[in-house]
N, C-alpha and C positions, 0 to 999 in steps of 0.2 A: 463204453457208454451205450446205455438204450437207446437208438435213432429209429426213428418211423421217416420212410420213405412214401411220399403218396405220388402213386403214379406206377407203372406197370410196362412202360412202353420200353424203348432201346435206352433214354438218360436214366431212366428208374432202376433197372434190369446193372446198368453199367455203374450208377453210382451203388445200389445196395451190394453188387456181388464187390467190388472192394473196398465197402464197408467191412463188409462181413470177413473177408480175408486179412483186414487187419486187425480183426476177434472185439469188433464191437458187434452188440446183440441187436440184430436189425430187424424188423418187422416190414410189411412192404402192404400200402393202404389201396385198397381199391373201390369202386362202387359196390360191386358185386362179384363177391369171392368165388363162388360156385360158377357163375358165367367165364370169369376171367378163364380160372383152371379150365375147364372144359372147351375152352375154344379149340378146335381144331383146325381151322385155315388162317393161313399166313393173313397180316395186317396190310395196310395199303401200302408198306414202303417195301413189299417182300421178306419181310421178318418172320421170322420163326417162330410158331405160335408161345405162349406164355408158359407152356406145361416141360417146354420144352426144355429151357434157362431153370425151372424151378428144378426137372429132376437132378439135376447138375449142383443146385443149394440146398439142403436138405437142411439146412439149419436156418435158412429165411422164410420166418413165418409169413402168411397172407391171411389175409381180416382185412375188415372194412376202415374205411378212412379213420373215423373216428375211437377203434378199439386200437389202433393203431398210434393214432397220434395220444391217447387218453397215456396209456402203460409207456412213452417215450418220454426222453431227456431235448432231444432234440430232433425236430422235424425238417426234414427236406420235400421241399417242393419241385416235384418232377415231375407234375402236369402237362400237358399243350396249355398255349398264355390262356383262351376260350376257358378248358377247364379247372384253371388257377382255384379263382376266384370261389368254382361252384364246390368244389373238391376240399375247399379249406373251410368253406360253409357246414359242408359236410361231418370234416373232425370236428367243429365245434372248438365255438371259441374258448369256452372253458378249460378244454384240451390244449389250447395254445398259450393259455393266459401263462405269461413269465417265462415263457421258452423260447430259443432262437430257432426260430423260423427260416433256413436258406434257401432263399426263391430262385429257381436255375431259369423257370417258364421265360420268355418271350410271345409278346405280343401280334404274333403273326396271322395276319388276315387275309387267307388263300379264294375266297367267295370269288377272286376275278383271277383265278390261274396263279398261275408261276411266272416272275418271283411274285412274292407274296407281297402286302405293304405290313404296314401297322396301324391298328387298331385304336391305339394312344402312342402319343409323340410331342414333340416340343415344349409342352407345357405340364405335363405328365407325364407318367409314364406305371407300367403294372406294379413293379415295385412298390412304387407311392400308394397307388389302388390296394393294396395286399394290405400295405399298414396302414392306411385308414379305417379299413374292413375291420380290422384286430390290434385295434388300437394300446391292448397289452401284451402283444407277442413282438420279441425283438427280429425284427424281419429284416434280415444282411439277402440284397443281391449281389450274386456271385455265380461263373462257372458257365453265363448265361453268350459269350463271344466265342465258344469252341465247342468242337463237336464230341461227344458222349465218351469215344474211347479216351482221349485225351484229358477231358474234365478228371480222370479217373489217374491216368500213366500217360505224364504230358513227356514222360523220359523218352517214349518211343521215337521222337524227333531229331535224337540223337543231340539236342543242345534247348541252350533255357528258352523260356517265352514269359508271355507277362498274363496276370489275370490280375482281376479286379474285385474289392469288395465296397458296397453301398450300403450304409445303414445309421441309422441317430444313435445306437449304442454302441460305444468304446468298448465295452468288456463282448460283446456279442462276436462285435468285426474279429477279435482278438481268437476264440474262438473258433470261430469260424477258419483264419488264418492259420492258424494252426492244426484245424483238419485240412486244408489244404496242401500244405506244408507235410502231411503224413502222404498226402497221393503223391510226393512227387515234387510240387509247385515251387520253387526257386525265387520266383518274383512275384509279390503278391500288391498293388499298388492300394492302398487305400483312398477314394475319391470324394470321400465325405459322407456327408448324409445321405439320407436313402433318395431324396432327389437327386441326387448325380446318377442314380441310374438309369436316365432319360440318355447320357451318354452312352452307356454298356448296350441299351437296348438299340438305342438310333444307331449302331454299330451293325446291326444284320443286315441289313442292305447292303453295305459294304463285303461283309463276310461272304453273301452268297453271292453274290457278283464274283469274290474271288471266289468262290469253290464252280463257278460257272467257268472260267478264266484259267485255272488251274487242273481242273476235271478229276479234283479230288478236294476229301474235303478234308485229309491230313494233313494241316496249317495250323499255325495259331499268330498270332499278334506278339510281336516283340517291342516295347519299347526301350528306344538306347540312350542313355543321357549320360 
């Protein structure tokens, strides 16, 4: 499958390199292709600059959001929650129009420190915000309650855990599920429409309280019934 990744950072880098190892044709979207490649200092989380993960992919193209999402089947969204919104502005709705859109971003608003809050909550949530935006792109959140390596090989936990998809399409969620289901995933819950992902997202507070609690952030959410 052609997948456009937009987003550059540690989820972008982690969802396209095992994209790309399970020999779909991955693109990876950014603002600025020439800035991206050329950085040479680590990011603010001490990450290893982008040139770095790319000489290592030599079959993951980089291009701008929109040539990116234009030449794709399917788009993932691996922005910060901030850059969702402007990033997917970017591809152009034309580019999204009738493709599943999987929104990994959370809405995390660090402007007062660590932990962060949320920026929309309760009544919303980004998810909803994405598909109102692009009201003909099939927008499934997913992948968005675990940390990057694991969204990718949740097997390294040594036993199963649970993820979640949110979306108003049946055949999308399905999809979607089923790339899931190739990284690994074992339990996949379906929670309804893309409003239930007010749930997945009101979940990071939680999550990083545990990864504050635990002092690592290899966890994931099991539910047992």
């Amino acid at each position: 499958m052609k997948i456009a990744v937009l987003g550059t950072g540690m989820v972008g880098q982690a969802i396209a390199g095992r994209l790309d190892a399970l020999g779909h044709d991955v693109t990876l979207g950014t603002r600025d292709p020439q800035g991206t490649i050329s950085r040479t200092e680590r990011d603010g989380m001490g990450n290893a600059p982008f040139a770095a993960w790319a000489s290592g992919h030599d079959s993951v193209r980089l291009t701008t959001f929109a040539d990116a999402a234009a030449g794709a089947e399917l788009v993932v969204n691996a922005t910060s929650g901030h850059g969702a919104l402007p990033a997917l502005q970017a591809a152009g709705a034309e580019n999204l129009a009738g493709k599943v859109v999987i929104d990994i971003a959370n809405p995390l608003d660090f402007s007062n420190g660590f932990p962060p809050t949320l920026f929309v909550k309760d009544t919303d949530s980004l998810g909803e915000q994405v598909q109102r935006a692009f009201p003909d792109a099939l927008v499934v959140k997913a992948l968005n309650t675990l940390n990057a390596d694991l969204m990718v090989d949740p097997t390294t936990l040594g036993e199963a855990s649970t993820v979640f998809v949110s979306g108003n399409d049946a055949t999308a969620k399905a999809t979607v599920t089923e790339l899931l289901t190739s990284f690994g995933h074992t339990d996949v819950i379906d929670l309804g429409d893309i409003s239930t992902a007010r749930g997945t997202e009101m979940l990071l507070p939680v999550w990083l309280r545990l990864m504050g609690a635990l002092g690592t952030s290899a966890f994931n959410f099991k539910i047992v019934r």
